[in-house]
C-alpha positions in Angstrom: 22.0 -60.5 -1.9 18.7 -59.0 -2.7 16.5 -59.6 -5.0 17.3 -57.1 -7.9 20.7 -58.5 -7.8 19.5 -62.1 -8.0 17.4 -60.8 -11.2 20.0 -58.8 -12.6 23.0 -61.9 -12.5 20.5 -64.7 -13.4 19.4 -62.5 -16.4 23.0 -62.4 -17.1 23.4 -65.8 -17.4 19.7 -66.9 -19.2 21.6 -63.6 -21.9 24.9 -65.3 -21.7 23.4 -69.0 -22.3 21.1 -67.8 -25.2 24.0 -66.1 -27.1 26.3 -69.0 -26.6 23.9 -71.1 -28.5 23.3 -68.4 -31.0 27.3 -68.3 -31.8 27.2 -72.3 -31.5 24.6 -72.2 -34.1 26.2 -69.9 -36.4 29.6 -71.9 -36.2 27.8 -75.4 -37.0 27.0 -73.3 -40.5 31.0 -72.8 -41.7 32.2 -74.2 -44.3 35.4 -75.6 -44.6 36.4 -73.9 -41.5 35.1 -70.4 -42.8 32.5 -68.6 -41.9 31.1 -66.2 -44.1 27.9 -63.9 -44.9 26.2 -66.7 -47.6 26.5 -69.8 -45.3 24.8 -67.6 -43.1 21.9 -66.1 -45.1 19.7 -68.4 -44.5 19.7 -67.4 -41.0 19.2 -64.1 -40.8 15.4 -64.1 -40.5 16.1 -66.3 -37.0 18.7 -63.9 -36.0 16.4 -60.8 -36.5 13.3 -62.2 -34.9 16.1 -63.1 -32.0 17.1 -59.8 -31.6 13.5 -58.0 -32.1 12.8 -61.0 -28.9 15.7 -60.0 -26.9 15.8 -56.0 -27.2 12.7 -56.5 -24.8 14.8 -58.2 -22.3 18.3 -56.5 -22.9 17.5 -53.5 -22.2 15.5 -53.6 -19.1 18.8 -55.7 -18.0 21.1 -53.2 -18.6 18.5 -50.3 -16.8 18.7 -52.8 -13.5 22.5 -52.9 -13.6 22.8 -49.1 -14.1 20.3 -49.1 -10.7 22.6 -51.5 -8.7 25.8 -49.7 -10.0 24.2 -46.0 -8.6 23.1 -48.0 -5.4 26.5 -49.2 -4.6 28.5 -45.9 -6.1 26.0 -44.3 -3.3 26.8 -46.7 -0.5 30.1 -46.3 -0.6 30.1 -42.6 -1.2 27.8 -42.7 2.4 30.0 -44.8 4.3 
């Protein structure tokens, strides 16, 4: 494995990890085993600044992944 697939799969899981937490955080907000836009108002100022973090990260991500896909789409067209 080289190393843009090393970065590309342990930015996976760093994206996967953070977004598990975000959806943990969202579900410790429901109410009576609902979940709805007011219990989760208070939040959205986190969520944005989250996202506004992230979009500098995500899509970088998804860039490499398209790279490795063409690399391996073109080794096996080679071979």
């Amino acid at each position: 494995m080289d190393i843009f697939s090393k970065i590309f799969w342990q930015g996976g899981l760093a994206l996967s990890v953070i977004l598990l937490f975000v959806a943990i955080s969202a579900l410790m907000n429901a109410e009576n085993g609902q979940l709805t836009v007011a219990n989760l108002e208070h939040l959205g100022g986190t969520y944005t600044a989250l996202f506004e973090t992230l979009k500098f990260v995500v899509y970088p991500w998804i860039a490499l992944g398209l790279f490795l896909l063409g690399r391996f789409i073109l080794r096996m067209v080679k071979s």
